[in-house]
Backbone as a chain_set.jsonl record, in Angstrom:
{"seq": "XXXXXXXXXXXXXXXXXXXXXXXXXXXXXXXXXXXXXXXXXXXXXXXXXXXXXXXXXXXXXXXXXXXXXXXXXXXXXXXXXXXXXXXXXXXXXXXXXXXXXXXXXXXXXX", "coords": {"N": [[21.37, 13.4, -8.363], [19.723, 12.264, -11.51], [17.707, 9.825, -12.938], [18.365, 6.934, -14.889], [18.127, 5.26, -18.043], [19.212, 1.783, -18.991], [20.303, -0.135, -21.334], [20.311, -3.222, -22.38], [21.782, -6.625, -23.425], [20.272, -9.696, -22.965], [21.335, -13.269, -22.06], [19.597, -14.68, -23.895], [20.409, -13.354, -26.19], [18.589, -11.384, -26.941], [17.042, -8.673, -25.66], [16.607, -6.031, -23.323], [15.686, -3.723, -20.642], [16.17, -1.648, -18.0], [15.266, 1.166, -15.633], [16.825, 2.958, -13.678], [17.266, 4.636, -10.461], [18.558, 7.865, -9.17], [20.741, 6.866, -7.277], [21.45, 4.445, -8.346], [19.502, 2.544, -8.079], [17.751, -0.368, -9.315], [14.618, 0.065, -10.442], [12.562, -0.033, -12.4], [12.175, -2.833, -14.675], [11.919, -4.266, -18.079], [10.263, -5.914, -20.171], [11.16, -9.102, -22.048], [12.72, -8.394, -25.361], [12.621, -9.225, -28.904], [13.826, -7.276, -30.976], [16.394, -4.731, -31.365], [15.412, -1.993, -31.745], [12.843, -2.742, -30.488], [12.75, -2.423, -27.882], [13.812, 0.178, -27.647], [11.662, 1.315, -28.448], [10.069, 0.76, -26.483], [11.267, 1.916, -24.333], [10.455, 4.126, -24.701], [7.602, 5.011, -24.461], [7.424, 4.567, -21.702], [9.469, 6.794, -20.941], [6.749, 8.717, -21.971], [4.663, 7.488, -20.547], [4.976, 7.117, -17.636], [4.762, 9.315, -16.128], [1.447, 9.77, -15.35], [-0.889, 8.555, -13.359], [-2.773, 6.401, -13.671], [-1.547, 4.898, -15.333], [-0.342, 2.974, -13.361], [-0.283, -0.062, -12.133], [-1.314, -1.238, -9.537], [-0.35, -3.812, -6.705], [-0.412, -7.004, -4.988], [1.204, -9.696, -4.116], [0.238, -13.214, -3.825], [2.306, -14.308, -1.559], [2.135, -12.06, 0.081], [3.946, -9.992, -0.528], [4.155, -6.677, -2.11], [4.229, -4.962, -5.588], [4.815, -3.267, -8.552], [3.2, -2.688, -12.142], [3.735, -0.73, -14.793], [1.409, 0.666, -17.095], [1.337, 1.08, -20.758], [-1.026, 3.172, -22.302], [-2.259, 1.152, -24.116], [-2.622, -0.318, -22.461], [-1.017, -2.62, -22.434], [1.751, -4.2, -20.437], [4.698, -2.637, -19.472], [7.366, -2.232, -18.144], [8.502, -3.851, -14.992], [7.908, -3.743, -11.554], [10.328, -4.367, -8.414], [9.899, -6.622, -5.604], [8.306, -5.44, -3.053], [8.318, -4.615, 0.526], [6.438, -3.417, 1.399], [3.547, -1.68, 1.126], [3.503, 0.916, 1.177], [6.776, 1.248, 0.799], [6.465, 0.055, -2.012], [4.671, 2.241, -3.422], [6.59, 4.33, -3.39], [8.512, 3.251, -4.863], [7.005, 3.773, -6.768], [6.776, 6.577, -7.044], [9.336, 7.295, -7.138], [9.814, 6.142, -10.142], [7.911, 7.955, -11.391], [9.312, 10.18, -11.045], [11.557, 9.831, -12.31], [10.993, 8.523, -14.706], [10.882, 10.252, -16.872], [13.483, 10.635, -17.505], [15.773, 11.441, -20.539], [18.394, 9.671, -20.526], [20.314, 7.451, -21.847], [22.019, 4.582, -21.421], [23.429, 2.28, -23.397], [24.463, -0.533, -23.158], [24.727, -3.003, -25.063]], "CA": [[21.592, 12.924, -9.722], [18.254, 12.33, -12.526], [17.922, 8.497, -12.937], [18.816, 7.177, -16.679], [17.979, 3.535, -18.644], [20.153, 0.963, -19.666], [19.844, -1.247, -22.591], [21.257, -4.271, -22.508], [21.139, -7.954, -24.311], [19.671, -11.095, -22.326], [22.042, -14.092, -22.421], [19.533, -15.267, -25.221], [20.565, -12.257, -27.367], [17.106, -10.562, -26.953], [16.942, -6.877, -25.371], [15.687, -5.299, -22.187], [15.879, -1.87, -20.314], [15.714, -1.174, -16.697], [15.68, 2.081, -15.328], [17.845, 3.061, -12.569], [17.175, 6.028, -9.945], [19.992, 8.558, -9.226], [21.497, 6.457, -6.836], [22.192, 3.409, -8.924], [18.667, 1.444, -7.95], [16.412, -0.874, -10.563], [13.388, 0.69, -10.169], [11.944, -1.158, -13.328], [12.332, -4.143, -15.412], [11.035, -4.329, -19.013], [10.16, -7.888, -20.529], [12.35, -9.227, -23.077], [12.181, -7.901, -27.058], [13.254, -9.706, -29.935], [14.711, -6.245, -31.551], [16.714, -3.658, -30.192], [14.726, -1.216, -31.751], [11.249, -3.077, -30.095], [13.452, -1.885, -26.766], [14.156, 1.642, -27.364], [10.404, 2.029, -28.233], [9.54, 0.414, -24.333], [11.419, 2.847, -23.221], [9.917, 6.233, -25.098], [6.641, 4.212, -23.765], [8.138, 4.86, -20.147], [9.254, 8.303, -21.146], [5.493, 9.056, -22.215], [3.946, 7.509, -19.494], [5.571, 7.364, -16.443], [3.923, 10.878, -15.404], [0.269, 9.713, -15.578], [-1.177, 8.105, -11.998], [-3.835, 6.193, -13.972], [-0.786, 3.607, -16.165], [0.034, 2.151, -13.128], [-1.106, -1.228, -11.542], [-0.793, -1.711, -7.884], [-0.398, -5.648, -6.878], [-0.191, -7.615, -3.983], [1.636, -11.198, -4.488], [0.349, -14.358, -2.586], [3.716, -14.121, -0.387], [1.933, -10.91, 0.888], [4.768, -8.948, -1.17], [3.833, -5.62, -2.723], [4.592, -4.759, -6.591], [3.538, -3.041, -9.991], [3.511, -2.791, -13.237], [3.251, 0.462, -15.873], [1.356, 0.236, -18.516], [1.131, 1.827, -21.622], [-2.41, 3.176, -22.914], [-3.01, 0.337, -25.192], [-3.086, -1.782, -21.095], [-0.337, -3.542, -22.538], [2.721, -4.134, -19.489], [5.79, -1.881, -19.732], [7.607, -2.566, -17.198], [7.592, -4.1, -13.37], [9.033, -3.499, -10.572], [10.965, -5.441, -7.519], [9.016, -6.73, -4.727], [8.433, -4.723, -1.7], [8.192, -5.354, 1.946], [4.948, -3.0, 2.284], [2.54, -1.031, -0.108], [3.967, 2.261, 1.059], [7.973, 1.286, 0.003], [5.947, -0.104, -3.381], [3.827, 3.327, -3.678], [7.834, 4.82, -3.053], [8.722, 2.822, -5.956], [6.523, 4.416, -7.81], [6.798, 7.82, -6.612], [10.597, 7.023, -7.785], [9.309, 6.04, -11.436], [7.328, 9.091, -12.037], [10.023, 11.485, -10.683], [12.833, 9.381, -13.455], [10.464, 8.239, -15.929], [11.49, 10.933, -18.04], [14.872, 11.082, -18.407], [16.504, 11.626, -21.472], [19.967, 9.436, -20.69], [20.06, 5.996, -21.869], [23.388, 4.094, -21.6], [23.279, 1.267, -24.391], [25.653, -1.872, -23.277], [24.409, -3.473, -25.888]], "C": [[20.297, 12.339, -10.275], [19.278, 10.751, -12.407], [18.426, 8.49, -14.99], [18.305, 5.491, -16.969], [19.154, 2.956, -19.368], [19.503, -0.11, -20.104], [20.962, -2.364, -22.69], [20.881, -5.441, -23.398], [20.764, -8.963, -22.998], [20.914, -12.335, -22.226], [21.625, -15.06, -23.809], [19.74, -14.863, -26.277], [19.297, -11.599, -27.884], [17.511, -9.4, -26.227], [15.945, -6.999, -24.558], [16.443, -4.102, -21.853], [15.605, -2.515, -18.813], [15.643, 0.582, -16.443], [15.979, 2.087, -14.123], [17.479, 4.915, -12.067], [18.235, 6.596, -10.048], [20.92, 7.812, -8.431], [21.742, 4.414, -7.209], [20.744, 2.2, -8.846], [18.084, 1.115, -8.847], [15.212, -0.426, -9.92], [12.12, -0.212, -11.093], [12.349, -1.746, -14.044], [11.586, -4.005, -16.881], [11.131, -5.705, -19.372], [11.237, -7.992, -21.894], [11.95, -8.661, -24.589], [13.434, -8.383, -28.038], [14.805, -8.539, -30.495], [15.18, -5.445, -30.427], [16.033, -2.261, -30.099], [13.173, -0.894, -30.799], [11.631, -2.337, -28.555], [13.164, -0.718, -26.479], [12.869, 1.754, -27.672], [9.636, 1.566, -26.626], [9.823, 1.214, -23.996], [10.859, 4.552, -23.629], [8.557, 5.613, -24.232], [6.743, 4.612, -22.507], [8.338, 6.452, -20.27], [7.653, 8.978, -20.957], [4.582, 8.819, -21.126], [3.665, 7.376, -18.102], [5.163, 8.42, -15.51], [2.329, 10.632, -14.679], [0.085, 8.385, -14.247], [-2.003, 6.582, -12.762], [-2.952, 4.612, -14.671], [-0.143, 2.972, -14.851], [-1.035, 1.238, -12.074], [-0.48, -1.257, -10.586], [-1.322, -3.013, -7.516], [0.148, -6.211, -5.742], [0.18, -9.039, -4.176], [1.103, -12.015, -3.266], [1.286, -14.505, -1.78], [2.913, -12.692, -0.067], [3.322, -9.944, 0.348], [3.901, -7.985, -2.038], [4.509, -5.291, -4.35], [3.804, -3.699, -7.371], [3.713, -2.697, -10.69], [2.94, -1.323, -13.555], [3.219, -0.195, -17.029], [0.842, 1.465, -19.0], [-0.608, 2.299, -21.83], [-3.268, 1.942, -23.439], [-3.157, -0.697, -23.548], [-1.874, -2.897, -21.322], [0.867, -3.417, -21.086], [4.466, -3.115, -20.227], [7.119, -2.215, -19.9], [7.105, -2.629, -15.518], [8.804, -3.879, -12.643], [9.3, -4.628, -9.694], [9.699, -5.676, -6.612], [9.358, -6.111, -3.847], [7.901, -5.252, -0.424], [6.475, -4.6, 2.438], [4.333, -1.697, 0.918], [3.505, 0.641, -0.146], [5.416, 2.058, 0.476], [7.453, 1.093, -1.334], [5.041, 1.322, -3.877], [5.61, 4.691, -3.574], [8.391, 4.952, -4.006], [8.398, 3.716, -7.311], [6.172, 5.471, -8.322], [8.578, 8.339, -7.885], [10.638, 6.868, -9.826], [9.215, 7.558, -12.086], [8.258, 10.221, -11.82], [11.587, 10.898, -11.897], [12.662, 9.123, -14.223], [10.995, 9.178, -17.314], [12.583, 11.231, -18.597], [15.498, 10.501, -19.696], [17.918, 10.357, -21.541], [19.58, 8.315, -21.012], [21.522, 5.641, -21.928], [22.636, 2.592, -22.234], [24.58, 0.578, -24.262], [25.219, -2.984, -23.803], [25.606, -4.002, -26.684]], "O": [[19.634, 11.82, -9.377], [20.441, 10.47, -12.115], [18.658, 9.338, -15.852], [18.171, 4.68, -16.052], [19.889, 3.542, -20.163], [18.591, -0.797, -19.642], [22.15, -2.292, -23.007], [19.852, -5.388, -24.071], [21.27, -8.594, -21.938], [21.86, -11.627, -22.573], [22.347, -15.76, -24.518], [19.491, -15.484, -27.311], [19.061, -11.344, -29.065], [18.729, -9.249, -26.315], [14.883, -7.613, -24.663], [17.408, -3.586, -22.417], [15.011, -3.56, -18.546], [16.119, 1.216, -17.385], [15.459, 1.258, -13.377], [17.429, 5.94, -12.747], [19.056, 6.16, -10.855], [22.085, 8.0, -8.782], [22.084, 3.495, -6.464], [20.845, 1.126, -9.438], [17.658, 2.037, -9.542], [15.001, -0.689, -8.736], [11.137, -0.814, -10.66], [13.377, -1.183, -14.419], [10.452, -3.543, -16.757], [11.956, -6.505, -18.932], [11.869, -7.117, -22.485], [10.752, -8.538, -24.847], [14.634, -8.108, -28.02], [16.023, -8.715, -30.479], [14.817, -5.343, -29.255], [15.955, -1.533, -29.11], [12.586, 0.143, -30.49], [10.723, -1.663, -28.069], [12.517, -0.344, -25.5], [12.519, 2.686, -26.949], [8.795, 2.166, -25.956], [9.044, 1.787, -23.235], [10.889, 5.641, -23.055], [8.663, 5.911, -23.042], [5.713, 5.219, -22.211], [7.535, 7.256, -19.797], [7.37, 9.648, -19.964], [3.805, 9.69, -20.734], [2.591, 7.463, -17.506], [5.242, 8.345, -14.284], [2.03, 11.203, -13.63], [0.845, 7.416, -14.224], [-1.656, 5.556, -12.178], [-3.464, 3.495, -14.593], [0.806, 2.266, -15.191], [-2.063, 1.574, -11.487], [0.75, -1.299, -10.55], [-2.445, -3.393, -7.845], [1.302, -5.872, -5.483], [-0.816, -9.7, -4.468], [1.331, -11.752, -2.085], [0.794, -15.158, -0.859], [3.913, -11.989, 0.072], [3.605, -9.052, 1.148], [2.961, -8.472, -2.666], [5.725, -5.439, -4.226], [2.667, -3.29, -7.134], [4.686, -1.959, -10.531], [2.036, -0.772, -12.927], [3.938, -0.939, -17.696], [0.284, 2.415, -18.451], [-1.404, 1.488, -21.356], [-4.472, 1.734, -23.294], [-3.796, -1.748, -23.591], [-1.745, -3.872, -20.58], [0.805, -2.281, -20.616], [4.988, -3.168, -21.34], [7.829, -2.416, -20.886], [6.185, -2.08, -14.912], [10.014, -3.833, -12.87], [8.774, -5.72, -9.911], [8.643, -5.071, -6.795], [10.556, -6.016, -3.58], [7.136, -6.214, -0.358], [5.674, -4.954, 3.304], [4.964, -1.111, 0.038], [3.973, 1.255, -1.104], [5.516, 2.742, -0.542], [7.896, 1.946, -2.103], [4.76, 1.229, -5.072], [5.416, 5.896, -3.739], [8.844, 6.021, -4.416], [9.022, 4.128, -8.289], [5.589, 5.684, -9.385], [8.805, 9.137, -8.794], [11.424, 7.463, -10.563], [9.958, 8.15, -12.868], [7.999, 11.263, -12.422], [12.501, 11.682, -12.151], [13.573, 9.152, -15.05], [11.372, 8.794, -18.421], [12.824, 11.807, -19.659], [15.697, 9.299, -19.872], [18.417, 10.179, -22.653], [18.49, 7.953, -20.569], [22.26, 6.438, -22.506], [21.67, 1.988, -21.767], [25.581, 0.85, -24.925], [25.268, -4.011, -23.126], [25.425, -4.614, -27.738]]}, "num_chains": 1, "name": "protein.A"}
């Protein structure tokens, strides 16, 4: 099963996205957005660049946890992902991204 994004509200009534692989996992996180529209453009953002080796940041946390962020062209942050136990599950992650980045489905529980 192709992964898909869901749009949801915040509890402050702001808007985010994750995307979700085929088997139900957050893969990424987007930061919060005033609009719902500011949303659905994060995620064409993700659509667009999710393919490209070069938008993402690979990141090592002081806890020795593994992460990383996609970013858009402009360098701005996308979304991030969970923490990982070792570079290769975080390089997995992101293997996972680029192979769901593009899908088309969005479920809006908005």
């Amino acid at each position: 099963m192709a992964g898909w994004f869901e749009l949801s509200n915040s509890s402050d009534g702001q808007f985010r996205f994750v995307l979700k692989a085929g088997n139900g996992e957050v893969i990424l996180t987007s930061e919060l957005y005033k609009a719902k529209a500011s949303a659905e453009s994060g995620i064409a953002s993700v659509q667009a660049n999710s393919g490209t080796d070069e938008r993402y940041e690979k990141k090592e946390a002081s806890n020795g946890k593994f992460h990383f962020n996609l970013k858009a062209a402009n360098h701005q942050i996308i979304g991030s992902s969970q923490m990982y136990a070792t570079a290769q599950s975080r390089d997995a992650g992101i293997a996972s991204v680029k192979t769901n980045g593009s899908s088309k489905t969005i479920k809006d529980n908005t």
